[in-house]
C-alpha positions in Angstrom: -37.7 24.3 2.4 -35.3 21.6 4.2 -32.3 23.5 6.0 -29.4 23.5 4.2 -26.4 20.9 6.1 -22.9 21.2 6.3 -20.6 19.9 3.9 -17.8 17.4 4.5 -14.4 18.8 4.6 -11.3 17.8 3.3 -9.9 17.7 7.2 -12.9 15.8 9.0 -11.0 12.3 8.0 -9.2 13.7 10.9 -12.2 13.9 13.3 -12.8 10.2 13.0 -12.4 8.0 15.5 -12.3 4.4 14.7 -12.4 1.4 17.0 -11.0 -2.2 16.4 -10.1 -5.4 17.7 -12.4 -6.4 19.8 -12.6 -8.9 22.5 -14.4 -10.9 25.2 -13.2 -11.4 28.7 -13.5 -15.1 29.0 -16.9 -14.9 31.1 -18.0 -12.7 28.7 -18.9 -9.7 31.1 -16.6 -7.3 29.6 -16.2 -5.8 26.0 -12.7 -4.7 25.1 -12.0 -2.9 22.1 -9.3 -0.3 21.1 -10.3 3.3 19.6 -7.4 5.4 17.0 -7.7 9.0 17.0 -5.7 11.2 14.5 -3.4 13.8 15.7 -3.2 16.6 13.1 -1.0 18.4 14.3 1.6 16.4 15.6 0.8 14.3 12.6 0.1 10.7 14.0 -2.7 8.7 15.5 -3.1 7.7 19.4 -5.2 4.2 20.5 -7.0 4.5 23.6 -8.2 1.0 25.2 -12.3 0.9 26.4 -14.4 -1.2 28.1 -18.1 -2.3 27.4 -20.4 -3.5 30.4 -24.1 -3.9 30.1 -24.2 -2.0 26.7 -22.1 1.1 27.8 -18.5 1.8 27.0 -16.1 3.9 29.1 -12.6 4.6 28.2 -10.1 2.5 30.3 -6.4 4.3 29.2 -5.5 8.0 29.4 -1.4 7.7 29.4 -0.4 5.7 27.1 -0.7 4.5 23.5 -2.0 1.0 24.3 -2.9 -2.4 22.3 -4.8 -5.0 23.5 -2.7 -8.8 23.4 -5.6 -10.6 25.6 -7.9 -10.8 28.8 -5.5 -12.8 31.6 -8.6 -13.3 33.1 -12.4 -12.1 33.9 -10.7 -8.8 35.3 -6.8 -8.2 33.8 -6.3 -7.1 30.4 -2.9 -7.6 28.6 -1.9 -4.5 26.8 1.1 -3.4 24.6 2.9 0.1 23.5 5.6 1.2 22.1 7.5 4.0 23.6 10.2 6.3 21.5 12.8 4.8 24.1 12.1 1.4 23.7 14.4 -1.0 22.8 14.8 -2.1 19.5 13.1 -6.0 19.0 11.2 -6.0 22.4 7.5 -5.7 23.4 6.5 -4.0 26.5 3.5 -5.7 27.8 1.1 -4.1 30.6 -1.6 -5.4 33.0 -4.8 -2.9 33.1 -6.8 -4.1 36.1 -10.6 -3.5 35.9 -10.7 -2.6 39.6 -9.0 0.4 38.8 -6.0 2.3 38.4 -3.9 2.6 35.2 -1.9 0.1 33.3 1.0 -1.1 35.3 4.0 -2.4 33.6 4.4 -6.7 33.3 6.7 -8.1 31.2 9.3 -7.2 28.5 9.3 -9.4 26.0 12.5 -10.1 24.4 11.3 -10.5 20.5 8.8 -8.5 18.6 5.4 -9.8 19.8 3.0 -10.9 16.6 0.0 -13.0 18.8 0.0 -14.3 22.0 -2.5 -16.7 23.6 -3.0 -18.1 27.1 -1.8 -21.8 28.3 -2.9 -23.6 31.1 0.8 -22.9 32.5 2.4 -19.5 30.8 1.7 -18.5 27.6 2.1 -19.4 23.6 3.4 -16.3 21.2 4.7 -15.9 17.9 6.9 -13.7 17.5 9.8 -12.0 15.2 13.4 -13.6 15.0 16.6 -13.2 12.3 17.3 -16.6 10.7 21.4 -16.0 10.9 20.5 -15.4 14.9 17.8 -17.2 16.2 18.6 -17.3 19.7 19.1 -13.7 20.7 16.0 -13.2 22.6 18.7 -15.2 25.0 21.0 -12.7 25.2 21.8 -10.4 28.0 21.5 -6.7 27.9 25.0 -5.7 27.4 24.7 -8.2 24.2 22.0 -6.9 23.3 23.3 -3.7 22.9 26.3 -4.8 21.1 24.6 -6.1 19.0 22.8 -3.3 18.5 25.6 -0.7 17.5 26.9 -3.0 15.5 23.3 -3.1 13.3 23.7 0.4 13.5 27.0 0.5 11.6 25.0 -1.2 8.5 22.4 0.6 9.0 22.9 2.4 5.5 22.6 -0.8 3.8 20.3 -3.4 3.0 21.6 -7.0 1.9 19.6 -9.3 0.7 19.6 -12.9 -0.4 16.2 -14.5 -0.8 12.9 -13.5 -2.4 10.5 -11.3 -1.2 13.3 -9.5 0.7 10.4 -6.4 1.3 7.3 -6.8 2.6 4.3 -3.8 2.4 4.4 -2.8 5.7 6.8 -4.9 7.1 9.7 -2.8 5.5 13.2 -5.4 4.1 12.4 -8.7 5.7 14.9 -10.7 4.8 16.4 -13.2 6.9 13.5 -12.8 9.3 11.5 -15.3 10.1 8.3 -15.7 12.9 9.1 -17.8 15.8 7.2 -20.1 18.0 8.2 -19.3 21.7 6.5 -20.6 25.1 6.1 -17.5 27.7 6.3 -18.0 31.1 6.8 -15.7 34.1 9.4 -15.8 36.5 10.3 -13.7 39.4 8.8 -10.8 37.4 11.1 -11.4 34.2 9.8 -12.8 31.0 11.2 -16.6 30.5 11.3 -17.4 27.0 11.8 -20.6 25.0 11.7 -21.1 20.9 10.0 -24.3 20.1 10.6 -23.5 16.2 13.6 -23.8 13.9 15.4 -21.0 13.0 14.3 -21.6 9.5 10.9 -21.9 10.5 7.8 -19.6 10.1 4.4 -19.7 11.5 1.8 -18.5 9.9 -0.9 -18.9 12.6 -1.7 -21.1 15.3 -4.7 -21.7 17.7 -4.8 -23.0 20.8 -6.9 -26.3 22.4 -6.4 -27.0 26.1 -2.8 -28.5 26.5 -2.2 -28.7 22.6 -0.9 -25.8 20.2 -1.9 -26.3 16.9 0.0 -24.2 14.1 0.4 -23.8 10.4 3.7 -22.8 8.7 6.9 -23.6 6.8 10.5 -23.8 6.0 11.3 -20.7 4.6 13.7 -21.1 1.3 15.3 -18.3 -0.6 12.0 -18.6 -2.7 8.9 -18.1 -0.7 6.5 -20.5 -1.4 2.5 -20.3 -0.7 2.2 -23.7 0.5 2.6 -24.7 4.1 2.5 -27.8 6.6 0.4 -28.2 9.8 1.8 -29.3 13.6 0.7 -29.7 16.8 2.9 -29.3 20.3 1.9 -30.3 23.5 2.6 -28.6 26.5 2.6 -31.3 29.1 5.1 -33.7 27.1 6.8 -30.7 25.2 6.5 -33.0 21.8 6.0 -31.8 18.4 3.7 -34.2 16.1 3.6 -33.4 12.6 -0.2 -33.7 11.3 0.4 -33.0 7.5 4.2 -32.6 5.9 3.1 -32.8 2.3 3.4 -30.0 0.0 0.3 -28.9 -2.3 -1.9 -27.0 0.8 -1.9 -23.5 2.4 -3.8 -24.0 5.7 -5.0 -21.0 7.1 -7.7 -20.2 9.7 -7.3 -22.7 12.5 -10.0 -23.1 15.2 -10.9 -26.2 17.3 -14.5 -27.7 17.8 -15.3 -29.9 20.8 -11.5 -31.3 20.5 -11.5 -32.0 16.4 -9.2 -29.5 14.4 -10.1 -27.6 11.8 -8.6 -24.9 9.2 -9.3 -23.1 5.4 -7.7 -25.5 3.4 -6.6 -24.3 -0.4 -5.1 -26.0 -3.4 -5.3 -22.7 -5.7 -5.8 -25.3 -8.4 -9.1 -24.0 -9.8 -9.4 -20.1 -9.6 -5.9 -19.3 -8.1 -4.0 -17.3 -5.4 -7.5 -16.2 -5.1 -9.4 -18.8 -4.7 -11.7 -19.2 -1.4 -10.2 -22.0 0.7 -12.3 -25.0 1.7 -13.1 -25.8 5.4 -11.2 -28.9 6.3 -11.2 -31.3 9.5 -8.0 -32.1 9.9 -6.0 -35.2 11.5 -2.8 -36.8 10.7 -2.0 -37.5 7.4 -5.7 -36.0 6.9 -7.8 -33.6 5.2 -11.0 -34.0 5.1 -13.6 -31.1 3.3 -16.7 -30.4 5.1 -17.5 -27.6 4.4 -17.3 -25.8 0.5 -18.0 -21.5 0.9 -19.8 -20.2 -2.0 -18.5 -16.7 -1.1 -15.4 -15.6 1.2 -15.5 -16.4 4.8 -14.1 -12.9 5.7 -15.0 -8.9 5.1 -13.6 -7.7 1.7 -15.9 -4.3 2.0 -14.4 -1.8 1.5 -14.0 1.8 3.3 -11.6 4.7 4.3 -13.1 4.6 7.5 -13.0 1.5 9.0 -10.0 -1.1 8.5 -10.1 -3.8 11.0 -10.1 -7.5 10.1 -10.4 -9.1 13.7 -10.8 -12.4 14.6 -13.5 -15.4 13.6 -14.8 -17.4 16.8 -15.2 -20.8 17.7 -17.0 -22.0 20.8 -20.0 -23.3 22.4 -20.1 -25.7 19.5 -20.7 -23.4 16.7 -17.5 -21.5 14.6 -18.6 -17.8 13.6 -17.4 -16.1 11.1 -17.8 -12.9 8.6 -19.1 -13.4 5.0 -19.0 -11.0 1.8 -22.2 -11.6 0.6 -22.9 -9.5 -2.8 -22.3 -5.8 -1.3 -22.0 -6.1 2.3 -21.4 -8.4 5.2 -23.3 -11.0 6.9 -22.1 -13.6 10.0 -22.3 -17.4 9.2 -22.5 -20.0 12.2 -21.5 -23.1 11.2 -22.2 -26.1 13.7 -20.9 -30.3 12.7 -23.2 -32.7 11.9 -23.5 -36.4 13.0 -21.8 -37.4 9.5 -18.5 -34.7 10.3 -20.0 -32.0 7.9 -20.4 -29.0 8.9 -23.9 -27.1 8.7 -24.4 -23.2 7.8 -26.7 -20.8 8.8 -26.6 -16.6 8.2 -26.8 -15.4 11.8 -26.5 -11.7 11.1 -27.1 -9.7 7.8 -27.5 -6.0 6.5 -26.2 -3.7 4.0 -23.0 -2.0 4.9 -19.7 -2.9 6.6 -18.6 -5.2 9.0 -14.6 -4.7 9.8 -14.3 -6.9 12.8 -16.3 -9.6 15.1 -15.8 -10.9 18.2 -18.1 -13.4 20.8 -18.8 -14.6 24.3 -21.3 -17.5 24.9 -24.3 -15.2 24.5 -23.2 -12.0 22.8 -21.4 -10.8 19.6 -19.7 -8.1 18.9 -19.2 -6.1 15.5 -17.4 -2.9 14.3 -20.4 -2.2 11.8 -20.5 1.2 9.9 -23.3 1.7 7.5 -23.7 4.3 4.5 -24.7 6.8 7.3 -22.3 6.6 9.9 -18.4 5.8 10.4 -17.8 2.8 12.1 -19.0 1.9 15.4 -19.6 -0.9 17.9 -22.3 -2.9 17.9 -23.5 -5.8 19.8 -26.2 -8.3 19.8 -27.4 -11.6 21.1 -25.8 -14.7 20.2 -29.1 -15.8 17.9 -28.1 -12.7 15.6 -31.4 -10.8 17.6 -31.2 -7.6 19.4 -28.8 -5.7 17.7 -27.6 -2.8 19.8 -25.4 0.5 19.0 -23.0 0.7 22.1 -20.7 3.4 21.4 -21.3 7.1 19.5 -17.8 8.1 18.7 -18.5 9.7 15.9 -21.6 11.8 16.0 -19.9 14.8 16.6 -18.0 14.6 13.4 -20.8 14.2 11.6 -23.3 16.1 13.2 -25.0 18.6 11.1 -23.5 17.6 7.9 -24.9 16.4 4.8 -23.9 12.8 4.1 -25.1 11.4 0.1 -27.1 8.6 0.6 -26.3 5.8 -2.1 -28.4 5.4 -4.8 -28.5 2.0 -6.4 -28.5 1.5 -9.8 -28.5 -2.0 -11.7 -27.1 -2.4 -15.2 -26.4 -5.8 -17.3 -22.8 -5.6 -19.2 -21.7 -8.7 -21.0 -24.0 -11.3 -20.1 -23.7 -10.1 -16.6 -26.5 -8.5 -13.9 -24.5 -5.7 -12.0 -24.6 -3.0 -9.3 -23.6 0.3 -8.5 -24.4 3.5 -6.1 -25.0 6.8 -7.2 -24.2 9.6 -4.8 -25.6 12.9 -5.1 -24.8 16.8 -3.6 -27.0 18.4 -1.9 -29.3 20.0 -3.2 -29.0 18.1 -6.4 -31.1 19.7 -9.8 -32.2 18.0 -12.3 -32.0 21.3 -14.0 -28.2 21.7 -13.2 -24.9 20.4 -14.9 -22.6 18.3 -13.1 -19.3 17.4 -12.9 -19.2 13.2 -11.9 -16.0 11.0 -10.9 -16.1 7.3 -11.6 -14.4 5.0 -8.4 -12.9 2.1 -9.0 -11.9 -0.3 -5.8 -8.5 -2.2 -5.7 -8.0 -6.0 -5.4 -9.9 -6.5 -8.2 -11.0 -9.2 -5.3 -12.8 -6.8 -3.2 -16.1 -5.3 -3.1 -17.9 -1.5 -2.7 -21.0 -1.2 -0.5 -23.5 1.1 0.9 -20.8 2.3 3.3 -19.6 5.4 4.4 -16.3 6.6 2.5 -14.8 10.0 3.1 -13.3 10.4 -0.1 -16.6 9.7 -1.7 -18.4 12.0 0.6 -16.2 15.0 0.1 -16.2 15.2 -3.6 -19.8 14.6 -3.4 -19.9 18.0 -0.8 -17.6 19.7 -3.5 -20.8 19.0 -6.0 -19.9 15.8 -7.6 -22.0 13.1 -9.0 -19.7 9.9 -7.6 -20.7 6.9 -8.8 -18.8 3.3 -7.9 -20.1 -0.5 -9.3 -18.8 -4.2 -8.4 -17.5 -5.4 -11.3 -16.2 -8.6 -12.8 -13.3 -9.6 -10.5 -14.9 -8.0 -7.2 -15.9 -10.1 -4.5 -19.1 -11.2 -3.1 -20.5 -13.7 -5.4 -17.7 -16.6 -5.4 -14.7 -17.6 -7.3 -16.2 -17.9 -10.6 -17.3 -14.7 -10.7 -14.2 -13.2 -9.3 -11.7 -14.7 -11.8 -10.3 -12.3 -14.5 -7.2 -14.3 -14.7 -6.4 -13.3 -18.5 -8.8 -11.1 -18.5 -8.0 -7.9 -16.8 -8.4 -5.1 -18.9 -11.2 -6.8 -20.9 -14.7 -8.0 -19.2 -13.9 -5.9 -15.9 -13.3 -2.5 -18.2 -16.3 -3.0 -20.7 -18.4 -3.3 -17.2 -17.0 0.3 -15.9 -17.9 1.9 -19.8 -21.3 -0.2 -19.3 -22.1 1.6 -16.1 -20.7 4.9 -16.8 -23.2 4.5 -20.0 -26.2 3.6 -17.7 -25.2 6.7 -14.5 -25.7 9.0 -18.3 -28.6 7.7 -18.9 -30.4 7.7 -15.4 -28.8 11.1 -14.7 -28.7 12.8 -17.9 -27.6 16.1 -16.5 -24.6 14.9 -15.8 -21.8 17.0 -17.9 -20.4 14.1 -20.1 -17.3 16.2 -20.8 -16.9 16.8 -17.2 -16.3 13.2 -16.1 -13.6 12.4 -13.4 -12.0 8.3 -12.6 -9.7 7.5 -9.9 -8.8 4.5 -8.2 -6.3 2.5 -6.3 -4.2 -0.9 -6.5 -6.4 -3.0 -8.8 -8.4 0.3 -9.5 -4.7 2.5 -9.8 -4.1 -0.4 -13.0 -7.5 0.5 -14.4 -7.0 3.5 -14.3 -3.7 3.3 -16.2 -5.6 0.8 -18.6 -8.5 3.4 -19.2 -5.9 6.1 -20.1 -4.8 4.0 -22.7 -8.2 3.2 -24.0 -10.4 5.9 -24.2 -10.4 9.7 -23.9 -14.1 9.8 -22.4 -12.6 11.0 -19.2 -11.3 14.9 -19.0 -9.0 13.8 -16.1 -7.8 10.7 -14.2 -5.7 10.0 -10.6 -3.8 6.9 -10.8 -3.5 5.3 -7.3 -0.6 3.0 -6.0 -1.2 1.4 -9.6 0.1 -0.9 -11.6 1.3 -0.3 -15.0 4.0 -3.5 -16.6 3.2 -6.9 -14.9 6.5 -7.7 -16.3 8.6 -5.2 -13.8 6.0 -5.7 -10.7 6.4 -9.3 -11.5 10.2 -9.3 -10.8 9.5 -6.1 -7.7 6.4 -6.8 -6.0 6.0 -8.4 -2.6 4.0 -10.7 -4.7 5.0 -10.3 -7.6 6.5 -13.3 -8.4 3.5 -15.8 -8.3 0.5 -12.9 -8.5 1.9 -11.4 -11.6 2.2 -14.9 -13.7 -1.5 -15.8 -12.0 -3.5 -12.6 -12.9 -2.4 -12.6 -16.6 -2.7 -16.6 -17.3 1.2 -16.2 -17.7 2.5 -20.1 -17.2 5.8 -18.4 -15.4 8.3 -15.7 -15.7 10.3 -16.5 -18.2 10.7 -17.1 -22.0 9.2 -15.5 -24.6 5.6 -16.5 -24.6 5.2 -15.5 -20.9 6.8 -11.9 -21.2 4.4 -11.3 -24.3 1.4 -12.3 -21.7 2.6 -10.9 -19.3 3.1 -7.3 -21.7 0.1 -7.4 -23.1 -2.2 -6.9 -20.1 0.6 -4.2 -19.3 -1.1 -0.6 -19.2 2.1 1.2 -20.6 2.1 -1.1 -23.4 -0.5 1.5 -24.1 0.3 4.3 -23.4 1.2 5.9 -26.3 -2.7 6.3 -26.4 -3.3 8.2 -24.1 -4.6 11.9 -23.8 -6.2 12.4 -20.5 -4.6 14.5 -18.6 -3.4 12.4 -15.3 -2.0 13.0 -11.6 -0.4 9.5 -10.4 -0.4 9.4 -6.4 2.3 7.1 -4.9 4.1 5.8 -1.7 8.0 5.2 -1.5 7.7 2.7 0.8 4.6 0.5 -1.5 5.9 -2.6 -1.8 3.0 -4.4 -3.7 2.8 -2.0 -6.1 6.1 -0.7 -5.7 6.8 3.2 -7.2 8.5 2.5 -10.4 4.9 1.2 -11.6 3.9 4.9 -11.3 7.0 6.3 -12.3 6.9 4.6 -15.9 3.2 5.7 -16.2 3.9 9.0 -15.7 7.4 8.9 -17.6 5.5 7.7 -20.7 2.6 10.4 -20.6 5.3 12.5 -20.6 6.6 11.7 -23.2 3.6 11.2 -25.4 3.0 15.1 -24.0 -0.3 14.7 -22.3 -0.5 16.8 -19.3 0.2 14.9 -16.1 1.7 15.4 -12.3 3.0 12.5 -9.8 3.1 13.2 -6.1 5.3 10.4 -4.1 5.0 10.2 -0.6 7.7 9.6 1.9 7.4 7.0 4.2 4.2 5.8 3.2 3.2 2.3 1.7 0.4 1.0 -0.1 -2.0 1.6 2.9 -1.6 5.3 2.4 -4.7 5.9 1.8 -6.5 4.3 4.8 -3.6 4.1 7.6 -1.0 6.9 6.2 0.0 9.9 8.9 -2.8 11.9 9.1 -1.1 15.2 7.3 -0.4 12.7 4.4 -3.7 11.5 3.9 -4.9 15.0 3.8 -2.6 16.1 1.8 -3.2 13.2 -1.0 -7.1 13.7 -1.2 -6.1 17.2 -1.8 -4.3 16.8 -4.4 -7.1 14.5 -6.2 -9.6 16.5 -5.2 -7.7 19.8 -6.8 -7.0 17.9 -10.2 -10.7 17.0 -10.8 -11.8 20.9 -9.7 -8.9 22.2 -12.2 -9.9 19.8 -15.5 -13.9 20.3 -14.7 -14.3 24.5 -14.3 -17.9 24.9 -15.8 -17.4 24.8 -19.6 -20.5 26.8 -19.5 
């Protein structure tokens, strides 16, 4: 008889350690990459910096809370922390020899750092500035902190004057704006220059010898998703504008042998959503070369392991990460003789991939399979040899039992679909079981055979969990991915269709007994199932959305995703509320019976609390059981970055309303 392994607690989300960002040294004999640990108790998280040589890694900080901003060179690493006592706006940057010693401080940078990148002569950053002051990284210290107190006396209120004025994450962000500034040092101080307007903001840049290439915009009092494309040299200080027109967003910029390129989208056939071509691009050109068939970046999805990291381009080949189906591959794509650029799959396997980097014979990936939280991994630069190089988390997840996915294909309305079946331990064909159903956000994102804690714990607490990709979910390009005036309709038959076929394949599964919960995307279906069948004897609503009218006119993004998603032509008039109100959940709720908990953040900005809050209201007052549990200080990214106490506390309180509404019925 096997021996019986541990169950997953509630509290081990705390023992993971998860590493991130990583990097090169420019000879490519050195690994960096940070690690973020959870502090329980103190209720925060630490990031430690460490260093991989000839496949071993050793931690590099002890002292402080450290970021890596780049490698200077073969042996200096540029870090960054924040300390409580820091002044307000700055960065504190740090040079971490690899000869020894800890970090020692550098520079003090007079903005809030974003990116920064090395010049032949000083440096290129981006940076934060306010519109109404765009020179104060000038000002002295005494100004400063005039300045300073005088923010302080408006620090009760917010005003605000242009659209979004919030930002998940980011907090109110009006009137802000992210500079382009030229670092240099100079006797030991940080000299600083803006090469942007004050209305100006970047949205990324890249960096080719002498020449600064970067995409961005004016910013008006209405946001707009289009952007223009620059270039500034160094050694004549010029700005040349490549493309002014409106009708692009260029994202993604990355130079090959000299020749510029970026993702190039028109969001006239599938979207905001749509997958941006690849584009050489010259002045007053933009030429497509290269046309994706899935996204060109990881969309996977995990508790575990959140890291998005950076794509590579040299040695005459651009890498990148795919979303291929279920999990995540790395394409290398190389030009032709006619300017086209050629693809291959360097790198494939089930599971996760959060982050890549690359030297000129390595690359580097934060992988984490269905068995494992995320580690480092490296390989050769042919995709061969792939090599675990760190074990930070065997420990927390030694001895325990971890459900392996079971996959289980089902057709729903025309369409061939998958899904994973996890099971406890122990499982009996002879026993009754309680089951949750786990619906990802987006909707353009995509489950995998990956660990996730949430999953893993209810699974420990003797639930069948079972999770698909659905209509809308990434992985299998944009045609398949587009429920634009469809949500609520192809993507929910799909989730009946496969909790139909998990039945059938495990028919001792308790169908009064079944659990659904999900978050963003999934936090709306949730709210739509409610409203459209009582199959479920409980439900948790996540950071949800309930009336794309009101998160049309709230959201972050409301304003073009909300028109977008429902096939809504705009905001206004009659014909567009009515679309937008009838792929609204709460435009059903009256329906509803299901008893369910609604989990929120005061500080969720893309689906901003008052979507929960009118859930909830109306359940309430249609009588059906329900409880709501806001979190303070949290934002939408509660349930993957929020303090560690929080995120505890939240799968708790999940966890608890599936045990209470599934006690054996007998």
């Amino acid at each position: 008889m096997p021996k019986k392994l541990l169950p997953i607690k509630l509290e081990d989300i705390a023992l993971y350690q998860i590493p991130a960002n990583p990097r090169y040294n420019p000879g490519g004999s050195r690994l960096a990459f940070e690690v973020t640990r959870a502090d329980l108790e103190k209720n925060e998280y630490h990031t430690d910096v460490y260093i991989a040589e000839g496949g071993a890694a050793r931690r590099v900080t002890w002292s402080i809370d450290a970021s890596i901003v780049l490698w200077d060179d073969d042996d200096t690493l540029i870090l960054r922390r924040s300390l409580p006592d820091a002044e307000a706006g700055t960065t504190e940057l740090f040079r971490l020899s690899m000869s020894g010693g800890e970090a020692r401080p550098w520079l003090i940078l007079p903005f809030s750092l974003r990116k920064m990148e090395k010049l032949q002569d000083g440096y290129i950053a981006t940076g934060g500035l306010r519109q109404d002051d765009p020179d104060a990284y000038l000002d002295p210290p005494e100004k400063r902190k005039e300045k300073a107190d005088a923010r302080k006396e408006e620090e009760d209120y917010h005003v605000v004057d242009e659209v979004p004025y919030w930002f998940n994450g980011a907090g109110y962000v009006n009137g802000t704006r992210t500079a382009l500034f030229l670092v240099r040092e100079k006797n030991g101080q940080a000299a600083c220059r803006r090469l942007t307007a004050p209305a100006f903001s970047v949205d990324g840049f890249c960096v080719d010898g002498d020449t600064v290439y970067y995409a961005g915009a004016v910013r008006k009092p209405l946001g707009s998703l289009y952007n223009q494309l620059y270039a500034w040299n160094a050694v004549s200080g010029k700005t040349e504008t490549l493309w002014r027109r409106t009708g692009y967003s260029f994202s993604g910029l990355f130079t090959l042998d000299g020749r510029l390129y970026a993702q190039v989208s028109d969001m006239k056939a599938y979207g905001v959503n749509q997958t941006p071509d690849l584009c050489a691009v010259g002045r007053n050109s933009v030429v497509k070369v290269f046309t994706p068939s899935v996204s060109l970046y990881s969309s996977v999805l995990s508790d575990t392991a959140d890291s998005p990291g950076e794509d590579y381009a040299g040695e005459g080949e651009y890498l990148t990460l795919a979303t291929i189906e279920a999990h995540n591959a790395v394409f290398a794509l190389t030009p032709r003789a006619d300017g086209q650029l050629d693809c291959r799959t360097l790198w494939e396997r089930e599971g996760q991939v959060s982050a890549l980097a690359a030297c000129r014979d390595r690359v580097a990936l934060v992988y984490q399979g269905w068995d494992h939280v995320a580690e480092v991994f490296e390989m050769n630069r042919d995709g061969s040899g792939m090599t675990r190089i760190t074990h930070l988390n065997d420990q927390a997840l030694a001895g325990r039992y971890v459900a392996e996915p079971r996959r289980l294909d089902y057709t729903s309305r025309g369409y061939g679909l998958r899904g994973w079946v996890l099971l406890p331990q122990g499982f009996s064909p002879r026993k009754k079981y309680p089951a949750v159903l786990d619906v990802h956000g987006g909707p353009r994102c995509a489950y995998g055979e990956t660990f996730f804690h949430e999953m893993q714990l209810w699974a420990a607490r003797g639930f069948v969990v079972f999770f698909t990709n659905i209509k809308g979910s990434d992985g299998r390009g944009d045609a398949f991915a587009d429920i634009r005036g469809d949500y609520g309709g192809t993507d929910y038959q799909n989730l009946m269709d496969f909790t139909d076929a998990v039945l059938k394949a495990y028919p001792n599964i308790d169908p009064a007994r079944l659990c659904e919960t999900g978050g963003s995307y999934g936090g709306f279906m949730t709210n739509w199932i409610i409203g459209h069948t009582d199959r479920f004897c409980c439900a948790a609503s996540q950071r949800s959305i309930s009336n794309w009218v009101s998160m049309s006119f709230i959201s972050d993004i409301g304003g073009y995703f909300g028109p977008d998603q429902t096939g809504a032509k705009g905001l206004f008039g009659d014909k567009n509320t009515q679309t937008l109100w009838v792929f609204s959940p709460l435009r059903y709720a009256q329906n509803a019976k299901t008893p369910t908990l609604f989990i929120h953040s005061e500080e969720d900005y893309r689906c901003p609390l008052p979507e929960g809050m009118q859930m909830m209201q109306a359940l309430v007052q249609n009588g059906v059981e329900t409880r709501m549990v806001i979190f303070r200080g949290e934002n939408h990214e509660l349930s993957r970055s929020g303090k560690p106490k929080h995120r505890v506390r939240r799968l708790k309180e999940i966890t608890e309303w599936f045990e209470k509404h599934t006690k054996d019925n007998g």
